[in-house]
N, C-alpha and C positions, 0 to 999 in steps of 0.2 A: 666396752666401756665399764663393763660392771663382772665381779667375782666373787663367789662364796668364799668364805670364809675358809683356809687353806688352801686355795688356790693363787696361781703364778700370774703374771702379767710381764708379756715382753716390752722394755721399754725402745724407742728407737731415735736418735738424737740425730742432729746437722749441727756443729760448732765450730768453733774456730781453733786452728789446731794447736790448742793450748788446753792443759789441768782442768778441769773442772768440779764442783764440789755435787754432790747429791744426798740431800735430807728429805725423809718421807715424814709429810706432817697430815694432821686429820684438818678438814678446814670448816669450823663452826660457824655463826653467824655472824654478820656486821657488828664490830664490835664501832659503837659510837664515843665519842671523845673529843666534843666540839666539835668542830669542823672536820676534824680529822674521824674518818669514817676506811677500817679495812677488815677486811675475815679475818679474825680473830685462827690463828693457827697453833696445833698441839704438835709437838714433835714427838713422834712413834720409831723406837727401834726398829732397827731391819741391817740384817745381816748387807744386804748390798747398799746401804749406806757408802759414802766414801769418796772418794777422787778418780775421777775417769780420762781418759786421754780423748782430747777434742778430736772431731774428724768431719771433713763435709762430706755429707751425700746428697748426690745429684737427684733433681726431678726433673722426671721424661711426659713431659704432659702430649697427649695425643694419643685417639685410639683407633683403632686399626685391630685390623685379623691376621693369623700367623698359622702359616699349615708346616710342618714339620712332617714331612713323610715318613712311615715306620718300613718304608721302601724308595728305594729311590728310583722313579720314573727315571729312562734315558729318551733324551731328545736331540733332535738333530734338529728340525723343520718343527716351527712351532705354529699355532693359532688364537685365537680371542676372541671373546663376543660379551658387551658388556654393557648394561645400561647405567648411564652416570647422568647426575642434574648437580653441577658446579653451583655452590653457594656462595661464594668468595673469589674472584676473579684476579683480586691486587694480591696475587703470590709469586715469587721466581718460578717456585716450581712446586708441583702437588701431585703426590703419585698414586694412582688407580688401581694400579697389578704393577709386580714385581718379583722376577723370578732368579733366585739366585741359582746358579750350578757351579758344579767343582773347576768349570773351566771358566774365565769372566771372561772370553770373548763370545760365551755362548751365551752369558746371559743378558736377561732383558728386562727393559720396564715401559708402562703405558703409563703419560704427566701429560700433564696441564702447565704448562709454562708462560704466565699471564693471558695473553689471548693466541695463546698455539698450542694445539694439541701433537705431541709428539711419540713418537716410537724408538727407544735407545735401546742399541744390540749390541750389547757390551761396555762395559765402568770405566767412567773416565774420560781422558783426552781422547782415547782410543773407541771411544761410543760412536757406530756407527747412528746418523738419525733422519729420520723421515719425518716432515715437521707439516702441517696445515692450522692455516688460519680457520680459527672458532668462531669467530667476529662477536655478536652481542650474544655468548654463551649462556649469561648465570642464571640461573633459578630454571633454564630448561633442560625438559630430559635430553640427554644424545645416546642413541643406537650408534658404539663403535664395532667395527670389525677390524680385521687385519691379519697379520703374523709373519714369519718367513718361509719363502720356499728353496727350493734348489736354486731359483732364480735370482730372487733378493727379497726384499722385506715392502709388506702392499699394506694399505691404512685407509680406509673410509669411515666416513661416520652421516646419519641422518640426524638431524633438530626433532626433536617431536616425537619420535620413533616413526617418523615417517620414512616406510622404505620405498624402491630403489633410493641410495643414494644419490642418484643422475638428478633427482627432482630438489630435493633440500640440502644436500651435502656433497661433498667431494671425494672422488677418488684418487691415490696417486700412489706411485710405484715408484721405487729405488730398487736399479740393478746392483747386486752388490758380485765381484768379481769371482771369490771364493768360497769355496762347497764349504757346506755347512757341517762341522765335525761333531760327533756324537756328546753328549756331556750329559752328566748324573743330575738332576735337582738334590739341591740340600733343601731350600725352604722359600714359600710363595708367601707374599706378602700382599693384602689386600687394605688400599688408604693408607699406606705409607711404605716408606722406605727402612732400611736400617742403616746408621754408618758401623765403622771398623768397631768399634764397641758396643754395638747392636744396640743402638738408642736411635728412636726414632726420629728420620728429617723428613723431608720435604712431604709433610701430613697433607692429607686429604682433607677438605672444607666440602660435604656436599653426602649428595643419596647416591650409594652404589646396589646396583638393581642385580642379583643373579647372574654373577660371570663365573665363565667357562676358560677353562685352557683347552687347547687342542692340539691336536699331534700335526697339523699343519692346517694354513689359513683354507678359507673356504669350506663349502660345503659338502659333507659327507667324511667331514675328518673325523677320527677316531677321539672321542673326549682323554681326557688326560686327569680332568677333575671339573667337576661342574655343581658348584653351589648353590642352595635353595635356601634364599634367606629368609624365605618363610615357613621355612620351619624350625621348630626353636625357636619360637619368639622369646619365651621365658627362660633362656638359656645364654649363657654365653658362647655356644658353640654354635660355628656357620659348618652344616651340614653336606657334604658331599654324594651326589646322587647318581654320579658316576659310574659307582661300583667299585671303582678303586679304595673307596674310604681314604678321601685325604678329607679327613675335617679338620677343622683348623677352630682356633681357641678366639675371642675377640678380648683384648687387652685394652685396656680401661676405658670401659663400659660406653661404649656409643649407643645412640639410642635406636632400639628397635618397637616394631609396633608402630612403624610410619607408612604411611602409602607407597606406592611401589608406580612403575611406569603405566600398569594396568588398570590403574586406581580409575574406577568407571562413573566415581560420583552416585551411586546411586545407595551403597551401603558406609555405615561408619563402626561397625565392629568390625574388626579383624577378624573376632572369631566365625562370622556367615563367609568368609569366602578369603581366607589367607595368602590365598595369590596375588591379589590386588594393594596385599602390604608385604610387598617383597623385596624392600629394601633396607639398609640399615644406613644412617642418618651419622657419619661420622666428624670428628671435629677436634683441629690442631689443639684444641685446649682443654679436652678433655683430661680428668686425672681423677683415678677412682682409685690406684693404691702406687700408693710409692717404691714400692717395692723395696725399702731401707734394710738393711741387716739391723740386726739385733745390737746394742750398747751395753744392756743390764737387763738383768732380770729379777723380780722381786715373790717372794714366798709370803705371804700371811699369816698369822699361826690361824687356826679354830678357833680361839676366844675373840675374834679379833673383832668388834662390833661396828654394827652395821652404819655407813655414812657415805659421808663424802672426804677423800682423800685427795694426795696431790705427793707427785717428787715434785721436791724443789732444786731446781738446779740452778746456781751461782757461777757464774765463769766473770771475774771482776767487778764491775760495776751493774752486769745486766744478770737478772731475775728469770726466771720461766718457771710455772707452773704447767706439769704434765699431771689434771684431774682424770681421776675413776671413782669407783663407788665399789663398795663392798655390800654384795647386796645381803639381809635379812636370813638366820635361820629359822628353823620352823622350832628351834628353842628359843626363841626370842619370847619375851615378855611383855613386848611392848605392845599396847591396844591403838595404838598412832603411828599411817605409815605415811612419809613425804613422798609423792609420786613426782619425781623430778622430769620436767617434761623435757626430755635429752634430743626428742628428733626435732624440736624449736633450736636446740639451740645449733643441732646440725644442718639444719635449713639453714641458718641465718649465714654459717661457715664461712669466711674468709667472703664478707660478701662487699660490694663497691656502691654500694646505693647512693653515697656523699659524693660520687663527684657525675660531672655532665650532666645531662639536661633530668634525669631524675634526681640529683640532688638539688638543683634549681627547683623543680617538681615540689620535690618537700619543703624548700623553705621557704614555700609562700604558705604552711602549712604549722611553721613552725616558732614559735616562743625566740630562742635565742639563736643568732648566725652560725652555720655552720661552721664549726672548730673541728679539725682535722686531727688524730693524737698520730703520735708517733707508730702506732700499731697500726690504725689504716693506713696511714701511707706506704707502711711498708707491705702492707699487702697489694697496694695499688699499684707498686714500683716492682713487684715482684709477681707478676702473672704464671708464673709456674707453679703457685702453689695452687691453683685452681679455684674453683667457681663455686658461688653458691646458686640456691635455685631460684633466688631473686636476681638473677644477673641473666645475660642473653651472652650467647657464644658468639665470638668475632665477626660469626657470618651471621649475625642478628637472630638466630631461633635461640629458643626458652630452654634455659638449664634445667633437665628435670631429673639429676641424681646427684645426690652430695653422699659422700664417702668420709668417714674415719680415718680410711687406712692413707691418710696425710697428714699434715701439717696444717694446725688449725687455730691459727694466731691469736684470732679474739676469743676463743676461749679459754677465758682464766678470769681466777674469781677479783679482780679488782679492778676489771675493764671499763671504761668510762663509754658511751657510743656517743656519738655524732649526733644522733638522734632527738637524744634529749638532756645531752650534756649531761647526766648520768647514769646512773646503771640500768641496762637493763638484761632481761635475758640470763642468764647462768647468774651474774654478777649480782642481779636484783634479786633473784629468788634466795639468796643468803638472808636477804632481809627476813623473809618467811621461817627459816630453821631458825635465824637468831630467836623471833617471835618464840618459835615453839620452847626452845633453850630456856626462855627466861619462863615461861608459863608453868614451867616445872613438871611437864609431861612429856615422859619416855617415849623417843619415836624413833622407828628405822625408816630408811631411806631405800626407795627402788625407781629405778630409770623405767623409761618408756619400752626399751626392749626386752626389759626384766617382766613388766605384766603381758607385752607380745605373747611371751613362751611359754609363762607360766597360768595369765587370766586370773580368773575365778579363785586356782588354790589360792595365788598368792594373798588377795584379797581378803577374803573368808578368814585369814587367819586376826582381822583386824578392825576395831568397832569404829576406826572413820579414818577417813583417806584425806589426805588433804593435798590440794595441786601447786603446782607452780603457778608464775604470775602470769603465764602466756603459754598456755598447753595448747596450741595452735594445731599441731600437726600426727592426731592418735591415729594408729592404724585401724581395722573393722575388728579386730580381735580387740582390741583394747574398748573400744564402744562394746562392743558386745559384754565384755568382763563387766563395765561397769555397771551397766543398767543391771547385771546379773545380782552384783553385788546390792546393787539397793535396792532389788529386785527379793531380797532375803534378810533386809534389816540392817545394811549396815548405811551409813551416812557418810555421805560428801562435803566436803567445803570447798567450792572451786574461786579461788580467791586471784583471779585476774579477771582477765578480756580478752576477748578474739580466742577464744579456745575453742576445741573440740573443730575445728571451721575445715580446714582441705583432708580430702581421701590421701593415705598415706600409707606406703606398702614397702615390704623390705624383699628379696631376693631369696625364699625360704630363708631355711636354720642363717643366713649372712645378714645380721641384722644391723650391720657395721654400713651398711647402704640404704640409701632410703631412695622411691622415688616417689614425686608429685608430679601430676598434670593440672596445669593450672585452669583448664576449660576456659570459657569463655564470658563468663562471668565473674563477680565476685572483685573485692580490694586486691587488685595483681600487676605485675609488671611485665607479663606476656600474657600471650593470649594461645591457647590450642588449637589448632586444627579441629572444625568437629570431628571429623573421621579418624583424629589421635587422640579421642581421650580415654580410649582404654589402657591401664596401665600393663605393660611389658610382662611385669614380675608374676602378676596376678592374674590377670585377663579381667578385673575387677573395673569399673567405669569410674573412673576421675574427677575432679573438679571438687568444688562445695558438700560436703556431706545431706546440707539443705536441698540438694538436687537431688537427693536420693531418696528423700523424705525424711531424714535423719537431724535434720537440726537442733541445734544443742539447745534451743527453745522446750521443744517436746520434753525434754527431759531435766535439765539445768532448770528451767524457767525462764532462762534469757539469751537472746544472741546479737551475732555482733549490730552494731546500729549505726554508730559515729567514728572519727576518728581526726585526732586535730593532735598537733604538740604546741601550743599554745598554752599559756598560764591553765592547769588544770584547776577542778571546780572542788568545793565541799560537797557535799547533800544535805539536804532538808528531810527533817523526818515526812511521814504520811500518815493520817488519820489513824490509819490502822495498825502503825507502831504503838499507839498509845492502847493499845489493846489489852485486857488483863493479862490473858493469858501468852503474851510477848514482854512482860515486864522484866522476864528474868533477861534478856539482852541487853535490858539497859542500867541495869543495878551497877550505881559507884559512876553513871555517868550524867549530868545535870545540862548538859549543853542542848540547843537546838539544835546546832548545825553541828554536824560530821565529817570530820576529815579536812576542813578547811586550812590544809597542813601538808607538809610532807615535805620529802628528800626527793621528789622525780616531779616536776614539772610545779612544784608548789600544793598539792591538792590530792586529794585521795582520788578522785574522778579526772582520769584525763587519759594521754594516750590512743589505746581503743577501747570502745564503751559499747557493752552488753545493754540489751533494754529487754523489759518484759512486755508481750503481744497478747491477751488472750485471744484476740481473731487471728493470731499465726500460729499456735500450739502451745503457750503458756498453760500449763494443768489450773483446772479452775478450782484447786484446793491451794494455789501461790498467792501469799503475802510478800506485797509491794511495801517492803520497812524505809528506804531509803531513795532520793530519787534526785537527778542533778540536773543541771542546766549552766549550757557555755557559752562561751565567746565567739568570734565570727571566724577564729583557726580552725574551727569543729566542723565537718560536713558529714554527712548520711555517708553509711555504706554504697558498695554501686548497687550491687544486689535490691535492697530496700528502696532504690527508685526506680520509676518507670518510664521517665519521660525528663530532659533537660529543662529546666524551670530557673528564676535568678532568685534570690534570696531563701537559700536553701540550707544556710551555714547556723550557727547555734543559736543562734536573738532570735533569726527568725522561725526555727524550726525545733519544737517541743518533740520530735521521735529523734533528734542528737541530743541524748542523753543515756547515762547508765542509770542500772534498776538495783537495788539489794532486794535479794528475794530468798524467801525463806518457804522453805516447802513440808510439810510430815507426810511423810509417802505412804503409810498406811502398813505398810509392815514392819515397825516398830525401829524406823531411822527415821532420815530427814536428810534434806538438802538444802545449805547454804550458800549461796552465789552471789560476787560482789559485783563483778559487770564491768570490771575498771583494770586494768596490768597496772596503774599507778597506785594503787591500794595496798600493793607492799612496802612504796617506801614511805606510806604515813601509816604503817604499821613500826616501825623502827623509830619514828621520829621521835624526841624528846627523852632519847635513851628508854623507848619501848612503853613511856607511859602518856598514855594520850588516849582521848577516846575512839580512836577507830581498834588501838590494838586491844581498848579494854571490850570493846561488843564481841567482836571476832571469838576474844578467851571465854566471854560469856560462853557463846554457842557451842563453843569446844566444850564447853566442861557440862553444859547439856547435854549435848550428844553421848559424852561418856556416860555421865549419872542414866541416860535414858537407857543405855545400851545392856 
């Protein structure tokens, strides 16, 4: 998402096979102009400027394991041992193991064929198959065995892992007439199949537990390869323990780090006893990279300063914005860096929250009807381009990895959401750079992956940070960097809501993937497994950062409290606004009330709303400047209650509200926190002059003079 300054960026296009145009422009803030409100864009030379020939490329969403032997095993008489728990039942067909070889009458596959589990020894018309009813399969483990012998091809399975299969399941035999001929393995396939252009079909919906091939069915066969998918949980590679070394690669990212058939209920870290999560958790819809070829590639020079960018590509009447960032040298001049919170806006990814029974959810929650734009539908109408992790996969478990290396519709700078009938997210943080723009203060720009890698230096180099309007989702490095940072004087403005809030991890140095676990508390649209909330990538514990003890409270001054899309509110000052020594905040502003305004929801407070606690961790050196109160769309976080009660929505409840909170940390910064994500669009409002953008500029140009 983001590159220094001389460096390339491969660009990767799907079009329609026609001309298309490309212009690399830099894309500054909301430029307002009555009604008419869009990012203001600068057009930048670039050698790969120009006209490109359209071409579609396909997405193969589904992930699955692929062993590719650096020898090829020869087989005659094959076997199998495998434990599987079917999440999805209403399939044609959904395949388990898959074994191709140089001959296709030797080769084989183990599916799920709605409710028959079957055994096919050889492609096609010409598949021989050995078929049993599953009866009410889904969500249980089954113990299958099988394979062929000299004789013909045998198939049993137990419910439960309960064996003999005499007791829970069934055994059955097909003689088959002719001797089994020898044949090479080209490549096993685990949770799917491939057709003739190696795209995956008939995917896997479900847990597959630790299978085995063997050199013939039954006991005392010789392994052929036997995978332990508890090992490597942090890995994309499913391990072979064989001795053969057939490891095989897993291809777009199914989730591991799940319980396994052995899962004994008595531990919930993976890491005290990995056997017990010895499954990987795969899924027809998965899509973690597209695998596209290249279109154009683009060179930077060195002087080329730091921001937000965009190709713009034109093919007739339709638009596309493909955003990156340039990130910041360490010759930079500027004392103001924009920390653009990038993993919010890749959580939010191609996500479907507007329709069915969660968009119903939301608009009993919500100010205006949901309106649909052209861009969610087509993401709704187009499920290959994948999920985000507010969404649940086919088979109803929690998406917990959204990927880059796709196709990501709503992101682009003049997205309108569903939500709140304007901007928010990428789209509304423009409001913030325009703010800075006109404030006439030099700032560079860096993504959430850029402080991942870099922390502390990147920081250190700069006397105040300032966020986006929903930095929802920092990794432990980035918490850590920060605190570090104001930990030595330098100061914050964290000018949304709901930030700092879910444990967020990337895949080492591939920071192009993010995963969350959503645990079991907290504003969410799934729920975890407790015994899954360790994340995969890290081994680090999942959920709320507040369950860690880390709440953005202790540190911010505020966390999240409320959350409604309803007509948002202004704020009322508080006694201790009128403070001497806080009067530089409000120089050039004569009003009582604050923010009673805006481009997103009406009001500077609305949305999700930050509060300050001093009995939950609020530092007892925080000034309470500003403070709101809402309408009956506004309810408590879930976190913040403890018990279902009725009139618990804004009138009746004084903790549904945001706080402005003003902190001097004692090492010669401070922290400003506004407690609201709607606070940037009544920062922009009135073409940028109004009293919320004029406090904000105050504090800024505090911060520096103090700095």
């Amino acid at each position: 998402m983001s590159i220094q300054p001389g460096g390339t960026i491969d660009f990767k296009v799907s079009a329609a096979q026609a001309p298309y145009s490309v212009e690399f422009v830099r894309l500054h803030g909301v430029a307002i102009n009555g009604d008419d409100q869009s990012v203001r864009e600068e057009s930048i030379g670039n050698a790969a400027a120009g006209f490109y020939q359209g071409r579609l490329q396909d997405l193969d969403p589904g992930s699955y394991a692929i062993v590719v032997p650096t020898f090829s095993p020869v087989i005659s008489t094959f076997g199998f041992e495998v434990w599987v728990q079917p999440t999805l039942k209403d399939r044609e067909c959904q395949t388990i193991l898959a074994v191709a070889t140089d001959r296709t009458t030797a080769s084989w596959s183990l599916v799920i064929a709605r409710d028959q589990l079957e055994l096919r020894v050889g492609w096609g018309e010409d598949a021989r198959i050995l078929s049993m009813n599953l009866n009410d399969h889904e969500g249980k483990w089954i113990h299958i065995k099988g394979g062929r012998s000299d004789r013909g091809i045998a198939l049993e399975f137990a419910v439960d892992g309960l064996w003999p299969s005499q007791r829970f399941g069934q055994t059955r035999f097909l003689a088959l007439p002719d001797t089994p001929e020898p044949a090479r393995v080209d490549r096993i396939l685990i949770g799917s199949n491939l057709d003739e252009r190696d795209r995956p079909v008939d995917r896997f919906n479900g847990r597959i537990d630790n299978p085995s091939v063997l050199s013939a069915p039954g006991e005392g066969a010789k392994p052929i390869a036997s995978w332990d998918f508890a090992m490597g949980i942090d890995t994309l590679i499913v391990t072979d323990v064989s001795g053969n070394d057939l490891h095989g690669t897993l291809v777009n990212r199914p989730a591991r780090g799940v319980r396994g058939h052995l899962w004994k209920g008595t531990k919930v870290r993976y890491q005290e006893n990995p056997s017990e999560w010895s499954a990987i958790h795969f899924h027809e819809d998965d899509l973690n990279d597209a695998r596209w070829e290249t279109d154009f590639s683009a060179t930077f020079p060195e002087a080329t300063p730091s921001g937000i960018y965009a190709a713009k590509l034109t093919q007739g009447d339709q638009v596309e914005h493909l955003p990156f960032y340039i990130q910041p040298t360490e010759r930079s001049k500027n004392k103001v860096l924009f920390l653009a919170p990038t993993n919010t806006y890749l959580a939010y990814a191609n996500e479907h929250l507007g329709y069915g029974e969660r968009g119903e959810a939301h608009q009993k929650r919500m100010r205006d009807k949901i309106q649909l734009n052209e861009t969610d539908v087509f993401v709704h109408t187009h499920p290959e381009l994948g999920l985000s992790i507010y969404d649940r996969h086919a088979d109803g478990s929690g998406v917990m990895h959204s990927s880059w290396k796709r196709p990501v519709v709503n992101f682009s700078p003049n997205y309108i959401t569903w939500l709140n009938a304007a901007r928010r997210h990428f789209a509304a943080d423009f409001y913030i750079t325009g703010w800075l723009e006109r404030s006439g203060v030099g700032f560079d720009v860096a993504t959430d992956e850029d402080l991942h890698r870099m922390g502390l230096e990147l920081l250190a180099r700069y006397d105040v940070v300032v966020s986006g309007s929903h930095p929802e989702y920092p990794t432990s490095l980035e918490m850590d960097a920060l605190k570090a940072y104001a930990g030595q004087g330098g100061s914050l403005m964290y000018l949304g809501g709901n930030g700092w809030y879910w444990v967020t991890s990337y895949d080492g140095d591939d920071t192009m993937t993010l995963e969350c676990r959503r645990g079991y508390s907290g504003e969410r649209n799934w729920t975890s497994h407790p015994a899954e909330l360790m994340h995969a990538t890290t081994g680090e514990i999942g959920g709320l950062y507040s369950h860690r003890g880390q709440s953005s409270r202790l540190f911010f001054g505020v966390a999240s409290a409320g959350v409604g899309w309803g007509t948002a509110s202004g704020y009322s000052r508080t006694q201790d606004s009128y403070s001497p020594d806080l009067a530089f905040m409000f120089e050039g502003i004569g009003d009582e009330m604050i923010g009673d305004f805006g481009y997103v929801l009406g009001g500077a407070a609305g949305d999700e709303l930050d509060s300050a606690d001093f009995a939950a961790g609020t530092p007892s050196n925080a000034r309470v400047i500003l403070s709101s109160r809402h309408n009956d769309t506004y309810y408590p976080f879930l976190e913040s209650v403890t018990q279902v009660e009725p009139n618990v929505s804004g009138p009746n409840n004084p903790n549904v509200r945001s706080d402005v909170v003003f902190i001097e940390t004692g090492a010669g910064g401070g922290i400003f926190s506004v407690g609201s994500i709607c606070w940037a669009g009544s920062l922009a409002y009135d073409n940028y002059d109004n009293n919320v953008a004029t406090l904000t500029g105050n504090v800024l140009r505090h911060f520096l003079r103090e700095a």
